[in-house]
Backbone as JSON, one array per atom type, in Angstrom:
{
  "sequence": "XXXXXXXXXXXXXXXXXXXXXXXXXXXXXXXXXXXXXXXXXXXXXXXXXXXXXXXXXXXXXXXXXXXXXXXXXXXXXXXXXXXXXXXXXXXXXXXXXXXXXXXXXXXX",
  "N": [[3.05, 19.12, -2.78], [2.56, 19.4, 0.68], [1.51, 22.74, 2.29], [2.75, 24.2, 5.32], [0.98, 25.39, 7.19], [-1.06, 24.13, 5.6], [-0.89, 21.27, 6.35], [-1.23, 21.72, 8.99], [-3.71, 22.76, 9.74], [-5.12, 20.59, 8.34], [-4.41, 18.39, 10.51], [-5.24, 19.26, 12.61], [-8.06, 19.16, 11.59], [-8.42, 16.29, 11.37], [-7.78, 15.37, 14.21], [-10.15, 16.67, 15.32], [-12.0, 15.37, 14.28], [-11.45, 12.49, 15.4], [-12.25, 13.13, 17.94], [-15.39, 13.4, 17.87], [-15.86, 11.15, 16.36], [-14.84, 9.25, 18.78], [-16.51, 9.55, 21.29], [-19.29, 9.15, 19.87], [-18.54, 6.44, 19.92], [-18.11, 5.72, 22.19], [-21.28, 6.36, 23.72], [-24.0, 4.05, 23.83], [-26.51, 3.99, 23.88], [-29.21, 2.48, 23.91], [-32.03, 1.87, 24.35], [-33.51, -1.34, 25.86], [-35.43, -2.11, 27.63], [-38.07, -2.9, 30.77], [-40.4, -3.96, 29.23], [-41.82, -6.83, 28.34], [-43.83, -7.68, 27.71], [-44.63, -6.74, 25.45], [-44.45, -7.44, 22.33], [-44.17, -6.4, 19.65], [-43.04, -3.95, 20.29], [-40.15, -5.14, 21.81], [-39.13, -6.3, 19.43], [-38.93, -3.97, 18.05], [-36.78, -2.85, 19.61], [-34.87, -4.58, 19.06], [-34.13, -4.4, 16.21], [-33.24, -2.14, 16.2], [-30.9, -2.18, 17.68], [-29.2, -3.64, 16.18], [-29.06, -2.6, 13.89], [-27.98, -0.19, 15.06], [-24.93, -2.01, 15.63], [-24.28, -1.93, 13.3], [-23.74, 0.36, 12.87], [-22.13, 1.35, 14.5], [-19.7, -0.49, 13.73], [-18.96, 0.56, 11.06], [-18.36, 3.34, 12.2], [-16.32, 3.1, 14.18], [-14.11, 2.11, 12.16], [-14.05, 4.46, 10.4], [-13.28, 5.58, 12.55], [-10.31, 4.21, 12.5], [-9.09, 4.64, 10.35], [-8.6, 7.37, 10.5], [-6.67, 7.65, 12.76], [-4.91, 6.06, 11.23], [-4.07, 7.91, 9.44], [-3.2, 10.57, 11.27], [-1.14, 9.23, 12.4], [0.43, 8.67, 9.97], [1.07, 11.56, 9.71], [2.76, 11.9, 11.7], [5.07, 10.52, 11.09], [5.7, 11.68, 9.07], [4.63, 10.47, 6.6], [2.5, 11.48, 5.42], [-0.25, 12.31, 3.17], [0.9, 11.69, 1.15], [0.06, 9.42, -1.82], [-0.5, 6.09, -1.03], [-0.88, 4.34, -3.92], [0.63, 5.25, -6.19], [2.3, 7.06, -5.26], [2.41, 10.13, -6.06], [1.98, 13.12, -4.82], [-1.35, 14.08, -2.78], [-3.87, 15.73, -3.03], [-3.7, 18.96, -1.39], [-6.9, 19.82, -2.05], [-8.16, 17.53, -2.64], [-7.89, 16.43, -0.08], [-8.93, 18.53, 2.01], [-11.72, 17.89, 2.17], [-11.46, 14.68, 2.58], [-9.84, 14.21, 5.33], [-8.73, 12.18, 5.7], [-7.53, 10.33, 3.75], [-5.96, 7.97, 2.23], [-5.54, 7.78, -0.82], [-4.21, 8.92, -4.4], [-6.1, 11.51, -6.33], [-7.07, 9.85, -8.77], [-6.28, 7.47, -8.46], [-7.78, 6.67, -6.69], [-10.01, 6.87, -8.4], [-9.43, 4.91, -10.55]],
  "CA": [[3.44, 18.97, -1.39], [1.58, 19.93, 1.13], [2.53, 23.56, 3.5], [3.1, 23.46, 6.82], [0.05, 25.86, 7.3], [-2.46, 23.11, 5.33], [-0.82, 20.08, 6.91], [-1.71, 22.02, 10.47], [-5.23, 22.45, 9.66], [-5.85, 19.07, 8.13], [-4.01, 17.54, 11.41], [-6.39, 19.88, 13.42], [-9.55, 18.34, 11.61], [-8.62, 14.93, 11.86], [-7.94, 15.21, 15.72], [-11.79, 16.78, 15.56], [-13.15, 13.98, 14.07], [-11.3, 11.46, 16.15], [-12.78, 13.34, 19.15], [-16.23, 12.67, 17.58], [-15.97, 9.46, 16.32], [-14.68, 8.54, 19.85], [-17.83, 10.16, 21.77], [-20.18, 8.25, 19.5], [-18.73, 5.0, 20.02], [-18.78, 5.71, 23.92], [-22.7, 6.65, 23.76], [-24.41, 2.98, 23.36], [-27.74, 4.93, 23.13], [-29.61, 1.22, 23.2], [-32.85, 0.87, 25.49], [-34.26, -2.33, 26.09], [-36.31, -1.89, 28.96], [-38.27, -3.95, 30.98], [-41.53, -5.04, 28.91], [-41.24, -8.21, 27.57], [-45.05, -8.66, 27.01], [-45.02, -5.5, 24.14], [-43.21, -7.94, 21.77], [-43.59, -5.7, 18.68], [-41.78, -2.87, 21.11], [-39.13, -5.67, 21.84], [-38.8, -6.49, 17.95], [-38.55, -2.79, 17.03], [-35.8, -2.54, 19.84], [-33.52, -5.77, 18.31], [-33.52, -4.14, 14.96], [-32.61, -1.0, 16.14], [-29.74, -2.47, 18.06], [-28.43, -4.32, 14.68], [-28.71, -1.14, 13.16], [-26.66, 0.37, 15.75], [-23.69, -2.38, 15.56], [-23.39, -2.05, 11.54], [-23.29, 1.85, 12.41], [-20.78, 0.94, 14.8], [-18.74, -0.75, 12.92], [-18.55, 1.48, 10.5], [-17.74, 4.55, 13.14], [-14.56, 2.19, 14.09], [-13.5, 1.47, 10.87], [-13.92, 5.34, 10.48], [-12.02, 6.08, 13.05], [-9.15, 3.55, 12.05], [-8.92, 5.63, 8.82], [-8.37, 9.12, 10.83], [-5.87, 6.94, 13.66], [-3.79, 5.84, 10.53], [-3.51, 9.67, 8.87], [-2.49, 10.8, 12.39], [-0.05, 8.03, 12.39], [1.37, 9.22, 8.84], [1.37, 13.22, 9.85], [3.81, 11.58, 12.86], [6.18, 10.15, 10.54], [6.7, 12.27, 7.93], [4.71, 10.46, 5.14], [1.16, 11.96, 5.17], [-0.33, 13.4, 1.44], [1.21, 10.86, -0.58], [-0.73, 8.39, -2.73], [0.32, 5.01, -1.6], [-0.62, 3.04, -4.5], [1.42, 5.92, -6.96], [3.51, 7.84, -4.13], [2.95, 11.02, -5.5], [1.36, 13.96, -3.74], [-2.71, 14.2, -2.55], [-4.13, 17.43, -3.4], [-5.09, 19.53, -0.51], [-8.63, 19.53, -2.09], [-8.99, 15.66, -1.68], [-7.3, 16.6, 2.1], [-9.61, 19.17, 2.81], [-12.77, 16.86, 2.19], [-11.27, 13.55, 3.27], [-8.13, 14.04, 5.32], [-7.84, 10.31, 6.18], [-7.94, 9.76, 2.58], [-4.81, 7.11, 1.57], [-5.09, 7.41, -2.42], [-5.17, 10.45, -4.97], [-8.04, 11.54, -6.66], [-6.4, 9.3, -9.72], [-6.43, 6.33, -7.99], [-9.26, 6.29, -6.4], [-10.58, 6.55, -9.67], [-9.39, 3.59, -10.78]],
  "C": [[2.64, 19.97, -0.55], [2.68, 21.21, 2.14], [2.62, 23.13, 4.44], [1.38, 23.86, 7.66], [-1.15, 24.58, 6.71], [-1.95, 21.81, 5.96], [-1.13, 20.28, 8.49], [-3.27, 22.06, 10.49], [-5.71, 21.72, 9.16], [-5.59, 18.16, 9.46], [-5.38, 18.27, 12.41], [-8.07, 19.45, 13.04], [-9.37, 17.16, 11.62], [-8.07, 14.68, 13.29], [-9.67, 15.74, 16.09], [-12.18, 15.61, 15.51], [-13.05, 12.59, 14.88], [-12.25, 11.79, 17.22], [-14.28, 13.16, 19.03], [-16.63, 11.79, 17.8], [-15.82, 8.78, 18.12], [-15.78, 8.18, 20.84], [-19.19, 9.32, 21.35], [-19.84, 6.84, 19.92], [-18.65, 4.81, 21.62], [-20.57, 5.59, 24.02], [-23.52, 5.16, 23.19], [-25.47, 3.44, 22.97], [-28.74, 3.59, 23.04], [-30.61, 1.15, 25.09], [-33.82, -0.24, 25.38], [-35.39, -2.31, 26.84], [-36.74, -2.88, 29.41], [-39.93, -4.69, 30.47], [-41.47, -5.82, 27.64], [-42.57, -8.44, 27.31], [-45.56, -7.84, 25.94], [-43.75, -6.56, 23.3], [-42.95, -7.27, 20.27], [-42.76, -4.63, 19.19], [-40.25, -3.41, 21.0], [-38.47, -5.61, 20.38], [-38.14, -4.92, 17.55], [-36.89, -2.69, 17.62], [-34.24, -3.59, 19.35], [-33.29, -5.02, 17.33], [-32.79, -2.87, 15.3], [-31.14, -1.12, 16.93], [-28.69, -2.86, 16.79], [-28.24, -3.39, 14.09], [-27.59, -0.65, 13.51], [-25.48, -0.28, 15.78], [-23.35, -2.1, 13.8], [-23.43, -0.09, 11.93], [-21.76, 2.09, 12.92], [-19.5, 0.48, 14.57], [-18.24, 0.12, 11.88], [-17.72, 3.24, 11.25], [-16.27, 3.59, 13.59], [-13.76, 1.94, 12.7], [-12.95, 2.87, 10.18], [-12.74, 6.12, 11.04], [-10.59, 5.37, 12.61], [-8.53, 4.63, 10.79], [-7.78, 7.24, 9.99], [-6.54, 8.79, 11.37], [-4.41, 6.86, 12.28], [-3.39, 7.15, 9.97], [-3.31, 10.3, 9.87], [-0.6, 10.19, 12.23], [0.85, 8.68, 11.08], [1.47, 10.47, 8.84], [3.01, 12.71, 10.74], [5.14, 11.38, 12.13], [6.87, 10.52, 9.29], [5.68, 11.86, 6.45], [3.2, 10.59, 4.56], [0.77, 12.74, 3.67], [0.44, 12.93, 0.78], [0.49, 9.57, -0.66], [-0.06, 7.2, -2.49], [-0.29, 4.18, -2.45], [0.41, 3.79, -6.06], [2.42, 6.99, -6.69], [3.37, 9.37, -4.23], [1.11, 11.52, -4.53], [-0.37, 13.79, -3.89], [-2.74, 15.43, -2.49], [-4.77, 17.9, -2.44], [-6.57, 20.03, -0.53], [-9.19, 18.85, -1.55], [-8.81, 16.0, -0.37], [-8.13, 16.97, 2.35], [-10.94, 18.16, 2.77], [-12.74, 15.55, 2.59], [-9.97, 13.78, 3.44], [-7.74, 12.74, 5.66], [-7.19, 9.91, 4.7], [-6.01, 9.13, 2.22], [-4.49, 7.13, -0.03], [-5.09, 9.07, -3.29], [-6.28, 10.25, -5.58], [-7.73, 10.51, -8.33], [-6.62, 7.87, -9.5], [-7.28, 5.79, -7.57], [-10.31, 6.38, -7.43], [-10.59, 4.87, -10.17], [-10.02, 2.37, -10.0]]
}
């Protein structure tokens, strides 16, 4: 079980990282511009857009993770393993505090 002291500074880095994650997915960072007769320029800038939605997606999907271990600090049932209930070792916490499984499970 986790203290009160490590469940304050894991809640304190996953409100960091939300504030991150959030920041990046504000920042589109995506110029097109206007010459359309440089069409390897254009080309480079499509891929690098595609790039940017699969990074995107992943930075949302990211954040969802943090959003839900917020969500379970709120209610009491943060640092337990749901697919074996018990406790997550504030190791795994400190390195992934979103993290939903123990280090047991996620084995499997």
């Amino acid at each position: 079980m986790l203290t009160k002291e490590e469940l304050e500074t894991l809640k304190e880095k996953l409100l960091e990282e939300k504030l991150k994650l959030s920041l990046e997915l504000e920042d589109p960072h995506v110029d097109f511009g206007n010459d359309v007769d440089a069409f390897d320029e254009e080309s480079d800038e499509a891929e690098e857009f595609a790039n940017r939605l699969g990074i995107q997606a992943a930075t949302k999907e990211h954040l969802r993770d943090v959003n839900g271990a917020l969500e379970r600090i709120a209610v009491g049932e943060y640092g337990m393993c749901e697919e074996c209930h018990n406790p997550i070792s504030f190791e795994l916490l400190s390195v992934e505090p979103e993290s939903r499984l123990c280090k047991v499970c996620k084995i499997k």
